[in-house]
MARFIKE-789187 format. One record per residue (C-alpha): residue in three letters; y, z, x. Coordinates in pm, whole numbers, plus 50000, padded with zeros to 5 digits. Layout:
% MARFIKE-789187
ALAYZX;...
This chain:
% MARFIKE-789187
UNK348533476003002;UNK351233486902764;UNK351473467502435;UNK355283455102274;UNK355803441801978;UNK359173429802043;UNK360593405702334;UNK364043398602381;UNK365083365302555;UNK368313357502662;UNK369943320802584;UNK367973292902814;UNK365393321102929;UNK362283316102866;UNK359163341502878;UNK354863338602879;UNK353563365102635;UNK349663372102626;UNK347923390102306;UNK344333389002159;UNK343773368701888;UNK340403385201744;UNK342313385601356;UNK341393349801218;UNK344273331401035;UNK347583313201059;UNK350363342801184;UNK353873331001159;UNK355743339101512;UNK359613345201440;UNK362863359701477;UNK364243390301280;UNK367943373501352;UNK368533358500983;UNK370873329901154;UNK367943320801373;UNK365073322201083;UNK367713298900878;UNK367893276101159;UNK364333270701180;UNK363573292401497;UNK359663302101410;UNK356453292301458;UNK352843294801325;UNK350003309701572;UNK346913297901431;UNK343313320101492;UNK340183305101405;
């Protein structure tokens, strides 16, 4: 299995993405697009 650390998803597109969570704690999931981190396009992952 090859690992990526970025996705790209085109407009209405979605995608499934599988990791391993075996580092406890909340991880923020987000954008590196400043418009879309302004607009509120992120999410927290939490690991317990």
């Amino acid at each position: 299995m090859t690992w990526h650390y970025t996705l790209l998803v085109e407009p209405n597109e979605t995608a499934d993405r599988a990791f391993v969570a075996d580092n406890p704690g909340d991880w923020m999931l987000h954008c590196h697009v400043t418009d879309h981190q302004e607009s509120g396009i992120m999410a927290v992952i939490r690991v317990s």
